[in-house]
Every structure is written in C-alpha cells, then in structure tokens.
N, C-alpha and C positions, 0 to 999 in steps of 0.2 A: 401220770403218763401211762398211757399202754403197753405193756410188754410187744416189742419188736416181732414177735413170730405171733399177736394177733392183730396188725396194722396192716390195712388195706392198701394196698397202692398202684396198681392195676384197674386203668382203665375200661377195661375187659369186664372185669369181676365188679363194677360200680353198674356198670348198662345191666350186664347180665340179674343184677338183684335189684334192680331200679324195674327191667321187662319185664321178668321172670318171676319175680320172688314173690309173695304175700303183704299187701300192706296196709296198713293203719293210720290215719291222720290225728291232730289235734288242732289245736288253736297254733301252739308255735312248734311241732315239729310233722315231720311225714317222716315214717319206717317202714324199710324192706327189708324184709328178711326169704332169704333164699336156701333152702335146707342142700346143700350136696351129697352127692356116696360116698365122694375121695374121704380123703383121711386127711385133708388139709388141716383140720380145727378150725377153730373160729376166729373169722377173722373183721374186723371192723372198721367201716370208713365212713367220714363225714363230708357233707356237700354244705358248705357256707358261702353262697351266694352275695355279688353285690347291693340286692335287695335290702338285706339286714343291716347295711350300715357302713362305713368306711370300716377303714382294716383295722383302727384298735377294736371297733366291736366287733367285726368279726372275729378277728382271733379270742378274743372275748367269750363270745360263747361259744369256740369252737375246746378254748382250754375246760370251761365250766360242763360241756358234754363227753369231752372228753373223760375226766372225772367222774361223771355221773355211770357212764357207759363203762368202766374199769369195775365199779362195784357189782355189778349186774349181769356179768357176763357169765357166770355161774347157772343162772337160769335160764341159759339158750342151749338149744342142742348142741353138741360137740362137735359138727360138722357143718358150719354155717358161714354165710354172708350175709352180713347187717351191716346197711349203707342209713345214716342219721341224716334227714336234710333238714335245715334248718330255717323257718320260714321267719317272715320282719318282724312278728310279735314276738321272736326268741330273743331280741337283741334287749328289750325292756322288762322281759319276763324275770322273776326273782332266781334263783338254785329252787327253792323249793317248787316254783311250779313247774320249772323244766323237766325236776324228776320226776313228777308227780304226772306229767305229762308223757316221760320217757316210757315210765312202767304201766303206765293205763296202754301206750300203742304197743310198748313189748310183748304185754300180757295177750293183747289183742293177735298177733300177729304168731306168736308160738303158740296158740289153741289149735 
C-alpha cells in the first residue's frame, strides 16, 4: 500500500499530468509524469479503466501496480505527479512484465 501523503486523489492533479506532464507508453501501461515547483512530494495515482476487465481484475492490477509503484518511487523527482493508466493487456500480463513495463516507461518519462 501507499503511504497516505503520496496518494493521488484529486481530480485536478490526474487531468493536469494526464495534459501536461511527459509520457511513455508500453504494451499494458501509459505513464505521466508531471514535475511541479511546490513542495507537495510525490504523489501517485492510477486510472483502471472498464476496458481491463470487471472489477475483480481491475482491482487486481490496480493492487499489483500499486505495489510495484511503492518500490520505485525513490527514483522519481521529489516533487511530482505520476498518474499509472492501465491498458486491457495489464489485466493478463504476469508482475514481472508490468514491472518491467513500469520501469522501461518510468525510465523513459524522468530523462
């Protein structure tokens, strides 16, 4: 689980790094990342659409990104917005390709 003060929940801040921010695709995810001035830290939210599946799979790999995205937040600026969206080949995809997926668009998107 995410620590509470980096959890997205603001509508605002999902458009704003979804319009604004920098992004990277793969096969099952698309990442935005949106650098700010403030002093907010970082903070992160996931978009799991009804494309990927009924709600056990969504929640599904909304828990398993969640997870993924908790270890890796180290490696993002210290003042960001990173919105995870999660496309229908995430729902069949293993852990290991989603991370593998996560840190190829991460990498891609904090250059």
């Amino acid at each position: 689980m995410l620590p509470l003060a980096h959890r997205l929940r603001d509508g605002s801040d999902f458009r704003a790094a979804s319009r604004g921010g920098r992004r990277a695709g793969s096969r099952t995810l698309v990442v935005h990342l949106l650098v700010v001035d403030d002093d907010s830290g970082l903070r992160v939210g996931f978009v799991v659409s009804k494309a990927v599946g009924n709600a056990v799979a969504r929640n599904r790999v909304k828990r398993r990104l969640r997870h993924l995205a908790r270890e890796h937040l180290r490696s993002l600026p210290g003042s960001a917005v990173l919105v995870v969206r999660a496309l229908p080949a995430a729902a069949q995809a293993s852990s290991a390709d989603l991370e593998a997926d996560l840190v190829r668009c991460l990498g891609r998107v904090s250059a």
